[in-house]
C-alpha angles and dihedrals in degrees: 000000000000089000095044088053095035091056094035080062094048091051099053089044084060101048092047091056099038078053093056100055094053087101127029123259095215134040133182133181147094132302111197129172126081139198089235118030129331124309138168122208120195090224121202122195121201109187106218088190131320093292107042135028143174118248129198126188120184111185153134131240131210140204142181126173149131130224135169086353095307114124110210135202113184129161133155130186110213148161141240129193113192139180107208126190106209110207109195116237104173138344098301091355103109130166126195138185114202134177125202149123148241154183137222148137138267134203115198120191127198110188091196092038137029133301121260126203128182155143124247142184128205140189108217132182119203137204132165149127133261141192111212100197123202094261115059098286141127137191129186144162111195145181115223106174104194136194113212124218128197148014096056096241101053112103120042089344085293125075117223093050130132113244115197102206112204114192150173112209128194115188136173112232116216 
């Protein structure tokens, strides 16, 4: 009886862990894309189990424009935390929906005017798709609308605004 209990044991320890290693735990690589210029995140994934997961971007945002002959320069590093929920499609087709938050800082120069510099947070929601393929990498297009808080001319040269950040990620699973 011993040996029956003992390897039924043993069996449910494997499958638990063979279960476990269906998704990765890590991922690194870059999210580029913005809702206002061009920007490039260094994105981190932390797979908390299959169906939900951390993830960190760290990035920088630029913007050139000019508008009723004032020439701007504006550009901000920042960082979003999210908690995202992956729902399986297909295979290695996922989607996911995440909420979370952040905080950076902005410089905002106005050639005709005067420079502006500040700090900034934002709540932010998430949803995209990915493809995981059958070598470590992993492909996504998300949608990451997000609500600016702070200096008054942050987003869209006005704070309070919505962002609807657009963006193509590339990551490494290990």
């Amino acid at each position: 009886m011993k040996k029956v209990f003992v390897t039924a044991i043993m069996l449910i320890g494997l499958t638990t862990s063979i279960q476990a290693q269906k998704f990765s735990k890590n991922a690194i690589g870059l999210r580029i894309g913005d809702n206002d210029g061009f920007g490039v995140e260094v994105s981190y994934q932390r797979g908390l189990s299959a169906r939900n997961r951390l993830e960190f971007d760290l990035g920088v945002r630029n913007r050139t424009y000019r508008d009723k002959g004032y020439y701007y320069d504006s550009g901000a590093v920042k960082l979003v935390g999210l908690y995202q929920w992956v729902w399986n499609i297909d295979k290695g087709f996922n989607w996911y929906a995440g909420v979370g938050g952040g905080v950076g800082s902005y410089r905002n120069n106005v050639k005709n005017d005067y420079p502006d510099n500040g700090a900034f947070a934002l709540v932010a929601g998430d949803i995209g798709i990915e493809y995981n393929f059958d070598f470590p990498l992993q492909l996504s297009v998300d949608f990451r609308p997000e609500i600016g808080f702070g200096d008054y001319r942050y987003t869209n040269n006005n704070l309070d605004t919505f962002g609807p950040d657009i963006a193509l990620g590339a990551r490494f699973r290990f």
